[in-house]
C-alpha positions in Angstrom: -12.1 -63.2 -4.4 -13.4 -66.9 -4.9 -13.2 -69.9 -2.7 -12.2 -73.2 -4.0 -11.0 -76.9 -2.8 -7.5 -76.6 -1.0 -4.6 -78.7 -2.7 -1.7 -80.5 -1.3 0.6 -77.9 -3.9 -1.4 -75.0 -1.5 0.6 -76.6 1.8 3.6 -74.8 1.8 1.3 -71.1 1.8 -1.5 -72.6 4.0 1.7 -73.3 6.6 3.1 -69.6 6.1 -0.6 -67.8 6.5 -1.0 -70.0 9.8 2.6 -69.5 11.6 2.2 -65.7 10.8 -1.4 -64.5 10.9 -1.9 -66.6 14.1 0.6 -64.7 16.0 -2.1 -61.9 17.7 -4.6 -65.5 19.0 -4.2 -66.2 22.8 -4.7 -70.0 21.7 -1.5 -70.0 19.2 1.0 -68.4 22.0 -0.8 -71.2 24.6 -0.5 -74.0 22.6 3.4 -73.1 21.0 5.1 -71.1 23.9 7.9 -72.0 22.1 7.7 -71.1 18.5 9.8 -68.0 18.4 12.7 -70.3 20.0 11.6 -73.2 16.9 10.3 -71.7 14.4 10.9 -74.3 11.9 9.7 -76.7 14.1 6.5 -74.9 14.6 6.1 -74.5 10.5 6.6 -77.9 9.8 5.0 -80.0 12.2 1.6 -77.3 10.9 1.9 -78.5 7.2 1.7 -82.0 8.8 -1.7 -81.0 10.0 -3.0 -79.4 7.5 -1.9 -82.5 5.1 -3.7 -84.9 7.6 -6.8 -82.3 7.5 -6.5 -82.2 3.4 -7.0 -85.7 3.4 -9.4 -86.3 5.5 -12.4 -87.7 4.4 -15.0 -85.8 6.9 -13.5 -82.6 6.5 -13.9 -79.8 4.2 -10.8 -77.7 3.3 -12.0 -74.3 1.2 -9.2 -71.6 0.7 -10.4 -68.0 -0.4 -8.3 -66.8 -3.1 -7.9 -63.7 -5.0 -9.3 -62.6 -8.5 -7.7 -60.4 -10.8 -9.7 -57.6 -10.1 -8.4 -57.9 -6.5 -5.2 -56.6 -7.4 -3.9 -54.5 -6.6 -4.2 -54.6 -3.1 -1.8 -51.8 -2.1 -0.6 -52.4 2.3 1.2 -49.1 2.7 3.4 -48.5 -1.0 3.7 -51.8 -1.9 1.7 -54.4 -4.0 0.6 -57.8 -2.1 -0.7 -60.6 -3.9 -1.2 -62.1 -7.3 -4.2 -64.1 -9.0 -5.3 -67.2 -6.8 -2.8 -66.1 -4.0 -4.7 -67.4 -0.5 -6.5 -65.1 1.8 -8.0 -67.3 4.1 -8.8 -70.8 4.7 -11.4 -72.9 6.8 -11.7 -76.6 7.8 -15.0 -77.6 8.1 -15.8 -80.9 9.6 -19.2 -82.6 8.9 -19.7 -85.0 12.2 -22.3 -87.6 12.3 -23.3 -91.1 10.8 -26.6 -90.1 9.1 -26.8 -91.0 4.8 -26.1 -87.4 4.3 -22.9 -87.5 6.0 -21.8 -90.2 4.6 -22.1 -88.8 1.0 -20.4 -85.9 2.1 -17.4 -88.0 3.1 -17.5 -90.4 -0.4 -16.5 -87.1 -2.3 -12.9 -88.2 -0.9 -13.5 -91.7 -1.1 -11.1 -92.5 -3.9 -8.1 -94.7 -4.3 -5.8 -91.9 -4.7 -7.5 -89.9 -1.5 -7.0 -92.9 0.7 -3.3 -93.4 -0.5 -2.4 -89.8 0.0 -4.9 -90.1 3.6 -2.4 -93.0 4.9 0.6 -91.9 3.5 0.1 -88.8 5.6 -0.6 -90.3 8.4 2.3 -92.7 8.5 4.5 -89.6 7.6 3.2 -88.0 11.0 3.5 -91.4 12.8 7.1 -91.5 11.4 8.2 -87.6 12.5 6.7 -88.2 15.9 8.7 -91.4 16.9 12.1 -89.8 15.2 11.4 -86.2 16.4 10.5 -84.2 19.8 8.7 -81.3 18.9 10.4 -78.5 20.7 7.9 -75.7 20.1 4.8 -77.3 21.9 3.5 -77.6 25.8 2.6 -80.9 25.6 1.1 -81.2 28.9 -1.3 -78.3 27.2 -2.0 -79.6 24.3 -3.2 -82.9 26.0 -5.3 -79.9 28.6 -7.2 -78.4 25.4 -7.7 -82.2 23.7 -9.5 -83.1 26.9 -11.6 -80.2 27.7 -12.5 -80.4 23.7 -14.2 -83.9 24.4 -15.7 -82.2 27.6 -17.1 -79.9 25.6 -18.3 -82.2 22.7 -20.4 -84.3 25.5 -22.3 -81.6 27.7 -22.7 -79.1 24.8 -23.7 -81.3 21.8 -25.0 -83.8 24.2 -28.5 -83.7 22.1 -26.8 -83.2 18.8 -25.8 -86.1 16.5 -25.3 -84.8 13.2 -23.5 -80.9 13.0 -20.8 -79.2 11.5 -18.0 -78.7 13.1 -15.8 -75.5 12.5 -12.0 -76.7 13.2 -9.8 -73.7 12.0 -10.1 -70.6 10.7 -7.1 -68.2 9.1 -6.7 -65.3 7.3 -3.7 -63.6 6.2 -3.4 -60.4 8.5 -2.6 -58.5 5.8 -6.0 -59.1 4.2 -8.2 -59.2 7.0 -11.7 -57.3 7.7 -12.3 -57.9 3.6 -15.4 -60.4 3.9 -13.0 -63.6 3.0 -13.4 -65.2 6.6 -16.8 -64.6 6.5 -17.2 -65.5 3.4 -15.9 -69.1 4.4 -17.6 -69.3 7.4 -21.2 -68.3 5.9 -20.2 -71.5 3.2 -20.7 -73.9 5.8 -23.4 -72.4 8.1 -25.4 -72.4 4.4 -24.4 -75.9 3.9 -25.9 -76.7 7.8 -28.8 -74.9 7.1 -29.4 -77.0 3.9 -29.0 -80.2 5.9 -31.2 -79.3 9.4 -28.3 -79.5 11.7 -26.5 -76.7 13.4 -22.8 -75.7 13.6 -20.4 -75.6 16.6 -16.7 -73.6 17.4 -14.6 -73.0 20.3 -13.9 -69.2 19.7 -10.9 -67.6 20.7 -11.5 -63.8 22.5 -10.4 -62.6 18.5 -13.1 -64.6 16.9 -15.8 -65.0 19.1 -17.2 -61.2 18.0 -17.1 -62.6 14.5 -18.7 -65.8 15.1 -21.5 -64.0 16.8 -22.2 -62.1 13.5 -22.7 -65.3 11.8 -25.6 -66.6 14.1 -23.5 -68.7 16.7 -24.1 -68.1 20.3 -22.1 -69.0 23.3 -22.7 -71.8 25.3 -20.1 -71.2 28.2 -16.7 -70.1 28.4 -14.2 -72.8 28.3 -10.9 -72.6 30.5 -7.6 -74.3 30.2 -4.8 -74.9 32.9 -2.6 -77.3 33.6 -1.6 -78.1 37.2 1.4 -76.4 38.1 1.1 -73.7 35.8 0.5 -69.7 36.2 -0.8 -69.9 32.0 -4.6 -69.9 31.8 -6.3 -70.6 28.5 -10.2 -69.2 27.8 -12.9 -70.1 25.1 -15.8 -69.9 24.4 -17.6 -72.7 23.2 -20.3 -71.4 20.2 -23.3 -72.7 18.3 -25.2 -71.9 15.5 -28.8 -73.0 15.3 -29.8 -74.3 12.1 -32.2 -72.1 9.8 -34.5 -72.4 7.0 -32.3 -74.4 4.3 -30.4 -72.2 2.3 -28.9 -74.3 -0.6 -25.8 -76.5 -0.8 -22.7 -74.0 -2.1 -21.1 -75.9 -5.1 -17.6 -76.0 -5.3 
């Protein structure tokens, strides 16, 4: 396996790996209560996300993919996968306003970046003035949006420059093969190289994971909205920078 830039012509797979290899995370079921009632819903509305993410200029989209001599790759009698069929993916965001940051964002500084970057954003714009979304809690997502800037501000109070680990998938089919932590150990080298440290909120699933890599928890994070019975719970992770590694050229 080898990890490499995501593309838009990756969309439609990094949408399928998310709606199904998400399904055993407490965060998903949270988030889209509704998802088995609108399932298209909840498909679409995630390759606008990921577009707006592929776009972005302070975020770093890497997708493992598999080699030849990955295959094959036998689940029960049958073959899965084919040559650069994705594993796993991670978006890495690089936060901050230091030169170093800002190079890191000019690799998408181009014409063509910014055109697709707008046109993604309008197309999101668009879908959300003509269309309800009718798989999400919305009164929950607006919850977990606020208790994120919470956490930003009396976590990362004394930080100004990190990495920021946004999402993390891997197919379940091909999980507990090094790919996740494979792309997670990409940007804790790429911290490392800079001095700053990295931060996640960890789902139960992930946390475990995340503590092999060198984070530790800060505090447990929870989520309810008034009214409601559902309780959401996090924990809110950081990872210390270390002697510099090397930057990981893509």
């Amino acid at each position: 396996m080898h990890i490499r830039l995501a593309t838009t012509r990756d969309l439609h797979r990094l949408a399928q790996i998310t709606v199904t290899s998400l399904v055993d995370d407490p965060a998903f079921d949270y988030m889209w209560p509704k998802r088995h009632e609108f399932p298209e819903d909840n498909f679409f509305f995630w390759q606008l996300r990921l577009k707006e993410s592929l776009y972005n200029p302070k975020q770093t989209f890497l997708v493992m993919v598999l080699d030849a001599e990955d295959l094959p790759i036998v689940a029960g009698k049958q073959q899965v996968g084919v040559p650069d069929t994705i594993v796993s993916y991670v978006i890495w965001e690089r936060l901050g306003h230091s030169s170093v940051a800002r190079h890191r964002w000019a690799g998408k500084d181009t014409w063509l970046n910014l055109l697709d970057r707008s046109t993604a954003r309008v197309e999101a714009w668009s879908v959300s003035c003509k269309y309800e979304r009718r798989d999400a809690d919305r009164e929950r997502l607006a919850a977990i949006a606020e208790a994120s800037e919470k956490d930003r501000r009396e976590c990362f109070a004394d930080v100004s420059e990190m990495w920021n680990l946004e999402l993390l998938v891997t197919d379940r089919r091909f999980r507990r093969r090094g790919a996740a932590t494979r792309l997670i150990e990409w940007g804790t080298a790429e911290a490392d190289n800079e001095g700053v440290c990295c931060g996640v909120a960890a789902s139960g699933m992930g946390a475990r994971l995340y503590r092999a890599c060198g984070f530790e928890k800060l505090r447990t994070g929870v989520v309810q909205v008034q009214g409601q019975n559902e309780i959401l719970r996090y924990d809110v992770m950081r990872r210390y920078a270390r002697s510099a590694a090397g930057s990981h050229d893509l």
